[in-house]
MIPAPA-184195 format. One record per residue (C-alpha): residue number from 1; x, y, z. Coordinates in steps of 0.05 Angstrom, whole numbers, plus 5000, padded with zeros to 4 digits. Each point is the difference from the previous one (the first is absolute). Example, Ala and Ser with C-alpha at 12.3 -4.5 7.8 and 13.67 -1.06 7.14 Angstrom:
BEGIN
+-----+------+------+------+
!   i !   px !   py !   pz !
+-----+------+------+------+
!   1 ! 5246 ! 4910 ! 5156 !
!   2 ! 5027 ! 5069 ! 4987 !
+-----+------+------+------+
END
This chain:
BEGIN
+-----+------+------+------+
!   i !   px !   py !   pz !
+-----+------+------+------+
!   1 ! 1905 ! 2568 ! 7043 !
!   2 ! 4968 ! 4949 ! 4962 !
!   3 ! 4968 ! 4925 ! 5006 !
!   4 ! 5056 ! 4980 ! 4968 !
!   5 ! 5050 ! 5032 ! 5050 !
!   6 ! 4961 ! 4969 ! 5064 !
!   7 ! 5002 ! 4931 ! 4960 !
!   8 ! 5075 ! 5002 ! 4996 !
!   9 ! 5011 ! 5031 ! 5071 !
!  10 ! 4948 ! 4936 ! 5036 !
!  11 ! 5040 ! 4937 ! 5035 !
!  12 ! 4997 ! 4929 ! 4985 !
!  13 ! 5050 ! 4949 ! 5034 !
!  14 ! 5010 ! 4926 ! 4984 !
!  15 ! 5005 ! 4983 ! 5078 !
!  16 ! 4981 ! 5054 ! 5060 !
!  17 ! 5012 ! 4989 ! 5071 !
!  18 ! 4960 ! 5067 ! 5033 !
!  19 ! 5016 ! 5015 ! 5069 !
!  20 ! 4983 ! 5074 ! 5012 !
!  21 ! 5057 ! 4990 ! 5071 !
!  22 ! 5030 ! 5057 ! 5037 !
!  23 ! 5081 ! 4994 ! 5006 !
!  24 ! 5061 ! 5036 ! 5029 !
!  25 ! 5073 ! 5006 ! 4958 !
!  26 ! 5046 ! 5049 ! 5041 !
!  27 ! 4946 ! 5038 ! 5030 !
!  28 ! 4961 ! 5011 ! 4938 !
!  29 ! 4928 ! 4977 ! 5000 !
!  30 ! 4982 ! 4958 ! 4938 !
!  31 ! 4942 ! 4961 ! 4982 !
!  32 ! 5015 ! 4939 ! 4955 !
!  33 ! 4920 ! 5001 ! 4947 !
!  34 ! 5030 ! 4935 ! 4971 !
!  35 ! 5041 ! 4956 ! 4967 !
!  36 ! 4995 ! 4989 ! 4922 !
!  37 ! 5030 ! 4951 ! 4950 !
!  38 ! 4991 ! 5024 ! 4918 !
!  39 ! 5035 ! 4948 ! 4955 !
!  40 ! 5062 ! 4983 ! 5035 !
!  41 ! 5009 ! 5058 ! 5042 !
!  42 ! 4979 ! 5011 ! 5083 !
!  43 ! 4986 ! 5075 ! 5030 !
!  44 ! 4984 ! 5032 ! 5055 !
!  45 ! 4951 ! 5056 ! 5003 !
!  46 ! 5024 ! 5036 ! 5064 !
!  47 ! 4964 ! 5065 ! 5014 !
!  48 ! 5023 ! 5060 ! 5053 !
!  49 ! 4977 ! 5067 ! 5024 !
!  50 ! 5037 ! 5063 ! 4955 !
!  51 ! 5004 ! 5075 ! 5015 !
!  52 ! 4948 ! 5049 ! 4981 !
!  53 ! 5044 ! 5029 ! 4939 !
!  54 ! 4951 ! 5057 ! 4985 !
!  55 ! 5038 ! 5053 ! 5039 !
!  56 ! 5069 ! 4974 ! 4976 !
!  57 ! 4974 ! 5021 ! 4935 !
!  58 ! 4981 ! 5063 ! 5010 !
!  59 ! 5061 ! 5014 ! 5036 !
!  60 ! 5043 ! 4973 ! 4936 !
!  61 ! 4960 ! 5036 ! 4954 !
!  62 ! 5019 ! 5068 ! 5037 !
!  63 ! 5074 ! 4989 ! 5002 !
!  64 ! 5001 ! 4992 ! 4925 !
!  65 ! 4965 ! 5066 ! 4994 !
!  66 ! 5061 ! 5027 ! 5045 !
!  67 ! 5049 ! 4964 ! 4968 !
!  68 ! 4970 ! 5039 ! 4932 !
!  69 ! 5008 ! 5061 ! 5034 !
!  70 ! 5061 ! 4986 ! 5034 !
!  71 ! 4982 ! 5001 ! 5063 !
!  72 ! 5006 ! 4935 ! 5022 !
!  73 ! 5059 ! 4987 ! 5056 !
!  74 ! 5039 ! 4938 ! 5000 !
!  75 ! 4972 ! 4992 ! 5072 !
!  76 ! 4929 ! 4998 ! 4978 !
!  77 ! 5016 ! 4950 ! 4938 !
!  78 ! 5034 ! 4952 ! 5049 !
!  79 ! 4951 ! 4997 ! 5060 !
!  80 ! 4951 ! 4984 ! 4937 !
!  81 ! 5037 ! 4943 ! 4985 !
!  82 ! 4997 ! 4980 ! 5070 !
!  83 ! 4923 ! 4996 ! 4994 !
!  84 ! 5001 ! 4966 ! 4945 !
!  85 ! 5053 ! 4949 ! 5015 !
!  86 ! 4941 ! 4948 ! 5034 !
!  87 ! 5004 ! 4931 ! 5021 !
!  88 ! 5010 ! 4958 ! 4945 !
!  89 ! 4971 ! 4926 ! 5022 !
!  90 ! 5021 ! 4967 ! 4939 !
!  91 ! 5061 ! 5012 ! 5012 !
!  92 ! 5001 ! 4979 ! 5080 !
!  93 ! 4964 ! 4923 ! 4981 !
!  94 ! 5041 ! 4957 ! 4955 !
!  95 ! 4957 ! 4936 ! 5009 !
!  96 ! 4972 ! 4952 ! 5059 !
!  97 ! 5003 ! 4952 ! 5046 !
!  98 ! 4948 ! 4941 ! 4995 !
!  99 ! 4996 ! 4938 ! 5028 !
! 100 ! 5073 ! 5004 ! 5020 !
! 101 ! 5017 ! 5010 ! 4935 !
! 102 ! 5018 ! 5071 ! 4962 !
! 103 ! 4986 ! 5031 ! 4942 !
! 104 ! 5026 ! 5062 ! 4956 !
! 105 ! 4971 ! 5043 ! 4964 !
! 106 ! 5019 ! 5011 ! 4926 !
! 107 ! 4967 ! 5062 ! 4980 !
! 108 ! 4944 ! 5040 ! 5024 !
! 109 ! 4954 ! 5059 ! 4980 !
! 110 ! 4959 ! 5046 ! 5049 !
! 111 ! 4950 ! 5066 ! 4990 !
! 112 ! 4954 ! 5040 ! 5039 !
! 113 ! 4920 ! 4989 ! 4985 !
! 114 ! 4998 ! 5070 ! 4972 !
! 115 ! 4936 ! 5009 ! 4949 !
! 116 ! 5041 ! 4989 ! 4947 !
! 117 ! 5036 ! 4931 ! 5030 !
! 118 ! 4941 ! 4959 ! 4957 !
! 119 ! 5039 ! 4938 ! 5008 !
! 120 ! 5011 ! 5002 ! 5083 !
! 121 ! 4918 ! 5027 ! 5014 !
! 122 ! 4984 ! 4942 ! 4949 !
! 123 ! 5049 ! 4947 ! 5051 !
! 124 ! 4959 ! 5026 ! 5062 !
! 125 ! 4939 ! 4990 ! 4961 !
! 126 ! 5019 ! 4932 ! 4988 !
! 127 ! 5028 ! 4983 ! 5068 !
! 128 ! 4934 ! 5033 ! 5025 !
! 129 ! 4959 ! 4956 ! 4956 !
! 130 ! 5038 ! 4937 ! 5033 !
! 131 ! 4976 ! 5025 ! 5071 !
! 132 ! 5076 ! 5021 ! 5026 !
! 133 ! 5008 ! 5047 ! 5060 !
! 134 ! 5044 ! 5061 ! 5000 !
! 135 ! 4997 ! 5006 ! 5088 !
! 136 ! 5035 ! 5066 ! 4998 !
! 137 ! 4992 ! 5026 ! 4940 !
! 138 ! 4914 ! 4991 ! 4992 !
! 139 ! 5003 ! 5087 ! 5010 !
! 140 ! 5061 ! 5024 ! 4974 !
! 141 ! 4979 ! 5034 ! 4944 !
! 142 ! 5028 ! 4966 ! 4927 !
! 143 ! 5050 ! 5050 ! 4987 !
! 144 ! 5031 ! 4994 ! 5068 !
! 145 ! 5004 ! 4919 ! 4980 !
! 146 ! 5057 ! 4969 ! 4962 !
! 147 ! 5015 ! 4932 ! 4977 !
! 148 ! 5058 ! 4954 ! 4982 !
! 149 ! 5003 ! 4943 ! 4940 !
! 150 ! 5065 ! 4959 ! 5027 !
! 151 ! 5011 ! 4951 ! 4958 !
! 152 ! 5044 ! 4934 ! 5034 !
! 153 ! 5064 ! 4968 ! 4963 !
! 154 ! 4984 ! 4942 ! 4965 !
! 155 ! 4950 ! 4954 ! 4954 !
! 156 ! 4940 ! 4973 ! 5037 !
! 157 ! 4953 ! 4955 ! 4969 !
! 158 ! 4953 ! 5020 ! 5061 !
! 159 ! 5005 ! 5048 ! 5066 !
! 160 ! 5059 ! 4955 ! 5047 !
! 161 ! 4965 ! 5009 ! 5056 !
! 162 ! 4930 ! 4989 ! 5041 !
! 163 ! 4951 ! 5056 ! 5023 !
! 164 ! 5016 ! 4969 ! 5066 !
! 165 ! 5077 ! 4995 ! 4999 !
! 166 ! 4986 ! 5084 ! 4974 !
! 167 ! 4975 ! 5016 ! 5076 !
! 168 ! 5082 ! 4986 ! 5017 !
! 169 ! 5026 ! 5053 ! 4949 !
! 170 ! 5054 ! 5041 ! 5018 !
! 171 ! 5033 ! 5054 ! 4956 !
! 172 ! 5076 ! 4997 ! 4988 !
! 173 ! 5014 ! 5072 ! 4995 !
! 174 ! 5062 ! 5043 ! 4982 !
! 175 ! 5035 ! 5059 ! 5046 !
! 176 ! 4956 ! 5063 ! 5003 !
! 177 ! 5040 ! 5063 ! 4986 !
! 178 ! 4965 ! 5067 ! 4987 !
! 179 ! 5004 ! 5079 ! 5002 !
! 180 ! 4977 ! 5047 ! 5065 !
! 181 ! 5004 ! 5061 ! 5002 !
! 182 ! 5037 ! 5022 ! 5065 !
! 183 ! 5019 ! 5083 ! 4989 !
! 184 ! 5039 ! 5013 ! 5052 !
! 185 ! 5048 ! 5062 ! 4995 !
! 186 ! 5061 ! 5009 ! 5038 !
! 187 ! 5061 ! 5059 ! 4989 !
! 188 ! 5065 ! 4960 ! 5015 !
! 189 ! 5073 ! 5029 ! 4992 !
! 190 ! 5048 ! 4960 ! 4943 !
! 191 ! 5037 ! 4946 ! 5024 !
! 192 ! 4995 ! 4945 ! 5051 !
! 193 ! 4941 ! 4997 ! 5043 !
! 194 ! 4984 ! 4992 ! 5083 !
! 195 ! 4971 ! 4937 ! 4980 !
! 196 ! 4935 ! 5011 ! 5031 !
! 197 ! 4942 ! 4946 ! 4981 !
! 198 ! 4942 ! 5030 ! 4968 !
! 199 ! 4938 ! 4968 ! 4981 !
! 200 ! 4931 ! 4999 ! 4955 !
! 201 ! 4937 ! 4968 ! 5003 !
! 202 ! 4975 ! 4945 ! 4937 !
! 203 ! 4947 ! 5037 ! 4979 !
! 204 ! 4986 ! 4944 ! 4958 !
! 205 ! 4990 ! 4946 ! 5057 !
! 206 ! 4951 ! 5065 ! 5034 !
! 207 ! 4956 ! 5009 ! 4939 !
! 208 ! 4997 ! 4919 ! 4996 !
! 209 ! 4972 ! 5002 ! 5078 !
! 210 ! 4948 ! 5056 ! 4993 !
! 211 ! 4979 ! 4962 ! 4939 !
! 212 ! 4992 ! 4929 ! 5048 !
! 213 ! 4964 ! 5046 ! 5043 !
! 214 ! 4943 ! 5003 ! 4961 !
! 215 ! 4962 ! 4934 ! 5030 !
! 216 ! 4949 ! 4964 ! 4943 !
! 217 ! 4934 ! 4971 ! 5020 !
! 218 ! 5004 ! 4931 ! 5053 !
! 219 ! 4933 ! 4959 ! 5003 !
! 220 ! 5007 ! 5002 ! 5084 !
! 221 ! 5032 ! 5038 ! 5056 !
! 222 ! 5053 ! 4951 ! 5014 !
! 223 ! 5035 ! 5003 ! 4937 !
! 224 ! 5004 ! 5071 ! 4998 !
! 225 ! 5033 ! 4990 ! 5066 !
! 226 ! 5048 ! 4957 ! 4973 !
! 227 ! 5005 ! 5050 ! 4947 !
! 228 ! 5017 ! 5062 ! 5033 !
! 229 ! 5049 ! 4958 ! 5044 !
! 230 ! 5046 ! 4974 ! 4948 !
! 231 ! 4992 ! 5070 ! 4978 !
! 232 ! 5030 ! 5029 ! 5059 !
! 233 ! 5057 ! 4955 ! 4994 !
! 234 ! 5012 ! 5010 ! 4932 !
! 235 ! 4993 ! 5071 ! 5007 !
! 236 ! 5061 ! 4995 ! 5053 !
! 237 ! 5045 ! 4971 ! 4947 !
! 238 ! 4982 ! 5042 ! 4943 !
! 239 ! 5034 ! 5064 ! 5028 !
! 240 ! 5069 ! 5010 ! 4987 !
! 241 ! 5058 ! 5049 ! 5008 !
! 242 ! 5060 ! 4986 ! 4959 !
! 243 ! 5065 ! 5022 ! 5026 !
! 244 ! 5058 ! 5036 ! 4962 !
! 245 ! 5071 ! 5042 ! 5013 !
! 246 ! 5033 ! 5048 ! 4952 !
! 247 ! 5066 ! 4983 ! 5002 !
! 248 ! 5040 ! 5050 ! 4962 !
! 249 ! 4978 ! 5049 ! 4952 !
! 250 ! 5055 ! 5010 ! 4939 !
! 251 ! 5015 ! 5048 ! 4944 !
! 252 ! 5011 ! 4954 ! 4939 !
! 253 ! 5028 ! 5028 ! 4931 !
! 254 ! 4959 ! 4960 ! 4957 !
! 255 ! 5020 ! 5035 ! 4937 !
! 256 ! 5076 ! 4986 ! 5001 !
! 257 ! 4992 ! 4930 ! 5033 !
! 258 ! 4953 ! 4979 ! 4938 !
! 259 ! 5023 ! 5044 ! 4940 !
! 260 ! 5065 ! 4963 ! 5016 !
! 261 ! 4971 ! 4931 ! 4997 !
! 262 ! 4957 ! 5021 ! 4933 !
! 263 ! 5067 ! 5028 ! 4968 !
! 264 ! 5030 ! 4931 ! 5015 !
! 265 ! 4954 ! 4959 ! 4973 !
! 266 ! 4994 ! 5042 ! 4941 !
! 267 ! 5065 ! 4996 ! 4990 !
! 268 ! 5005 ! 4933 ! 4996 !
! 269 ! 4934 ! 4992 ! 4965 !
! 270 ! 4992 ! 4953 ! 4949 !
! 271 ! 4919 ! 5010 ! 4975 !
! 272 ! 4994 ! 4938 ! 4974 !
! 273 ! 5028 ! 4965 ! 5061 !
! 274 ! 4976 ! 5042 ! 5059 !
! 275 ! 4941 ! 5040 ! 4981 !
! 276 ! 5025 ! 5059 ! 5015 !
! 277 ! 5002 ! 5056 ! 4951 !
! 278 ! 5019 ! 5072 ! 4997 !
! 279 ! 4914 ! 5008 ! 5006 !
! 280 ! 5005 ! 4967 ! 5052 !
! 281 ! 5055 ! 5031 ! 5037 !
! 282 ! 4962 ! 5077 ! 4982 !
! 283 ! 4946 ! 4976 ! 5024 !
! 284 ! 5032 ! 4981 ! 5072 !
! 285 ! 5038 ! 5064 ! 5004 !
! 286 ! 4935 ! 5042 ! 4977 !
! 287 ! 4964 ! 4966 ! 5065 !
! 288 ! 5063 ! 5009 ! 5046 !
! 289 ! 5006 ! 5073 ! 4990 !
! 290 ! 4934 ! 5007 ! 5016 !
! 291 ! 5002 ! 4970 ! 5071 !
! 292 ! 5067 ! 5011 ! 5012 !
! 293 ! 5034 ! 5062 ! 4965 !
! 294 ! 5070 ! 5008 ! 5007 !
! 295 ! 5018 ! 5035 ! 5058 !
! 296 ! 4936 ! 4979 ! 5034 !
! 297 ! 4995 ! 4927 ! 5044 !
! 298 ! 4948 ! 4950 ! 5021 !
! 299 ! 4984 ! 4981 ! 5078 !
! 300 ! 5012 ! 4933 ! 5001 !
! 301 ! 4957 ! 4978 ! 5070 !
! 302 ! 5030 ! 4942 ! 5041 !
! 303 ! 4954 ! 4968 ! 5050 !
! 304 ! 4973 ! 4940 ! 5042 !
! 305 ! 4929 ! 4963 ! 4986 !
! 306 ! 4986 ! 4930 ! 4996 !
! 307 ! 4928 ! 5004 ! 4980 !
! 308 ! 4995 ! 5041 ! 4949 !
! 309 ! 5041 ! 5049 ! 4943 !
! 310 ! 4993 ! 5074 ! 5008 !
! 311 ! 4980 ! 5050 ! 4951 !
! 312 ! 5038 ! 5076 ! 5016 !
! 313 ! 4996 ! 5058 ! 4974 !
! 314 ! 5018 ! 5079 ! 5006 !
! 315 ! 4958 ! 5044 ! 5019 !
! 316 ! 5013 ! 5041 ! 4937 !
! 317 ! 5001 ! 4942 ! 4953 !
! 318 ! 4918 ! 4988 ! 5019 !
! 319 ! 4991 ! 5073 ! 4988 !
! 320 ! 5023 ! 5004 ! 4935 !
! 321 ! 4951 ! 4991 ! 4940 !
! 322 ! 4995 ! 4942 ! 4968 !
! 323 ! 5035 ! 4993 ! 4922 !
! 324 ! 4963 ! 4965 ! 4934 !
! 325 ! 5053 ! 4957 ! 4975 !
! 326 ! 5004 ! 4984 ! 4925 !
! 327 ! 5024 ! 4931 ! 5002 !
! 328 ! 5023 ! 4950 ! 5058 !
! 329 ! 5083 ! 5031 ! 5011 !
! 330 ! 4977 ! 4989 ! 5087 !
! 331 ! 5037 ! 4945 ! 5026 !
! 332 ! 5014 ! 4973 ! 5073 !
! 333 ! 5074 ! 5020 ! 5040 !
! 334 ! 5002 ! 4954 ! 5051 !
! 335 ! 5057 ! 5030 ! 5059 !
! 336 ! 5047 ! 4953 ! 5036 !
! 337 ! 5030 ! 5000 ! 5069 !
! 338 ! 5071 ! 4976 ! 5026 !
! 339 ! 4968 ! 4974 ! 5055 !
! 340 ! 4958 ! 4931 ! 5012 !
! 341 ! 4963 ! 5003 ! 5066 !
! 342 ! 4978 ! 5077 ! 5035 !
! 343 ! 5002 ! 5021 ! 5063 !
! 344 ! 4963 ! 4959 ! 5032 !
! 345 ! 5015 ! 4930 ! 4961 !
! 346 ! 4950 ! 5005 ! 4948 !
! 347 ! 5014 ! 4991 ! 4923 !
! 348 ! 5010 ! 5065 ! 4971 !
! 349 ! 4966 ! 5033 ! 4959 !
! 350 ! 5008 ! 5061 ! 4944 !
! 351 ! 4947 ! 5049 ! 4965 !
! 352 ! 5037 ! 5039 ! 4950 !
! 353 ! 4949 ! 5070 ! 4986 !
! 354 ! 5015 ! 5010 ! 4932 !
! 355 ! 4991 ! 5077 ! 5008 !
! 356 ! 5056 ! 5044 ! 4992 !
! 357 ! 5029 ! 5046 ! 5061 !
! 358 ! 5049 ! 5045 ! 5015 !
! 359 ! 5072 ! 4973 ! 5015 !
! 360 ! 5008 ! 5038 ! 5060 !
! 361 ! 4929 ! 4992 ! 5037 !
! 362 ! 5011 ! 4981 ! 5074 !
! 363 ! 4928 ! 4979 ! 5010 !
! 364 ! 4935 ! 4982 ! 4964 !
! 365 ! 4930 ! 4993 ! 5016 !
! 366 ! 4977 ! 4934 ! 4981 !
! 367 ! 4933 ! 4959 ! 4994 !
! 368 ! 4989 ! 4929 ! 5014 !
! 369 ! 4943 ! 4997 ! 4950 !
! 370 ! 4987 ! 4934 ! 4998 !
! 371 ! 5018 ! 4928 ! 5016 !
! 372 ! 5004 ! 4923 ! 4960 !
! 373 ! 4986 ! 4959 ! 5048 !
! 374 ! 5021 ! 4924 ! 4991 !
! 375 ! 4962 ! 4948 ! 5049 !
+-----+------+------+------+
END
């Protein structure tokens, strides 16, 4: 680091609003530092609590050793993923609500105050040095901190709205939808189902409730009342089981289904026209043999579940070690169902395992391994 790096990384706005004010968007605690107009554009420096990364990392950096061995199960690659897929808050506010009027947000940018993040310490500094607040986040240590530049749509020739008229701000915010793990195993025969409804729990909304449950600092007794009862109440919301129903469980020939469509098009393939090309078509049939050989099928799940998309699996499928692939041949086989509405009136729904099984199983031990729950 040099002089010249902190000169480059320090802050200086045309027009500054600071507010340093403690907000909500969809059960997410925010606080808004300030509002900041450079030239002719307005942005909001929003800042939020993030996850203590450190063990994540540890934990990434010993399934790559096991993936160099080849070690590593599919199983412990995916619930990995899970980890790592967070909550992404950029993408859950897409602008505000002030003074009656709203407000979207054109672009944005957003780090963690990691030592190396020179340019977010050097914001705090500054928004420090202007005497703003950060309520909940005064002892969250910097590297459990991260902030958000969203910048608004338009040209302003100064901020559009008062420090006053900023106390009414509400965020306009998009649906949530995220990963949970759920692993829940079952051993069910092929075929159509008792149509029993199972459930899991959003381990998402529980993490989000043990995290509310850490109370900050109040200056007097009553507040923390108040506090602790709006935290009971929220805590009574947060909970919640999601229902489902297997429907039918189906042995699909994926190979013959698809290798027929590929032969079609290549058939009728005109490269220059279509795009697709006898590279193209090897390439397809290289991937389809290898989830679907012929003679082998696909389960093809049908079920019921209005709040969410579920991820299964075979038993032996999370076993199995996981392959270094050369270049990107995986793509998505999405199944389809004859029917519109389950057992029980709800949409239906397919997860095609692209694994390959025998044609003449009669049952299979599955996994519900995890959910993507849309709010």
């Amino acid at each position: 680091m040099t002089i010249q790096d902190i000169r480059f990384s320090m802050h200086s706005f045309d027009e500054a609003v600071y507010l340093g004010t403690e907000l909500e968007a969809s059960g997410e605690r925010l606080l808004l530092a300030g509002v900041f107009r450079k030239e002719n554009s307005v942005t909001l420096c929003l800042f939020a609590e993030d996850e203590d990364v450190t063990q994540l990392q540890k934990e990434r950096v010993k399934m790559e050793k096991k993936r160099q061995r080849g070690t590593l199960t599919l199983r412990d690659e995916k619930m990995l993923n899970l980890k790592e897929d967070g909550n992404n808050l950029m993408e859950l506010i897409r602008g505000i609500r002030v003074n009656g009027k709203e407000y979207e947000f054109r672009s944005g940018s957003a780090g963690r105050m990691e030592e190396y993040n020179l340019e977010g310490r050097c914001l705090v500094y500054h928004l420090l040095e202007h005497g703003v607040s950060f309520g909940f986040l005064e002892e969250r240590p910097l590297s459990m901190v991260q902030y958000m530049a969203m910048e608004l749509e338009g040209e302003y020739d100064r901020i559009p709205f008062s420090e006053q008229e900023l106390e009414d701000l509400a965020f306009l915010t998009a649906p949530r939808h995220y990963h949970v793990p759920v692993n829940q195993k079952m051993k069910l025969k092929i075929g159509t189902q008792d149509g029993k409804m199972r459930k899991f729990t959003d381990t998402h909304r529980e993490r989000q409730t043990a995290e509310d449950g850490e109370m900050r600092k109040f200056t007097d007794a009553r507040e923390r009342r108040a506090a602790e009862d709006a935290k009971g109440k929220h805590c009574g919301k947060q909970r919640r089981e999601i229902p489902y129903c297997i429907n039918e469980i189906e042995l699909t020939d994926t190979f013959s289904e698809f290798k027929e469509r590929y032969d079609r098009m290549l058939a009728e393939q005109d490269s220059e026209e279509t795009g697709f090309s006898r590279e193209d078509y090897e390439m397809f049939m290289e991937h389809l043999r290898e989830i679907c050989p012929p003679g082998m099928r696909n389960l093809q799940i049908a079920y019921e579940c209005e709040e969410a998309s579920l991820e299964f699996c075979t038993k032996q499928q999370l076993q199995e070690k996981v392959k270094s692939r050369s270049g990107a041949t995986a793509f998505f086989l999405a199944g389809k169902s004859g029917k519109k509405k389950g057992m029980h009136g709800i949409d239906m729904k397919i997860c095609l395992i692209q694994y390959p099984v025998k044609a003449d199983i009669s049952e299979i031990e599955l996994e519900l391994l995890s959910a993507y729950v849309q709010e």
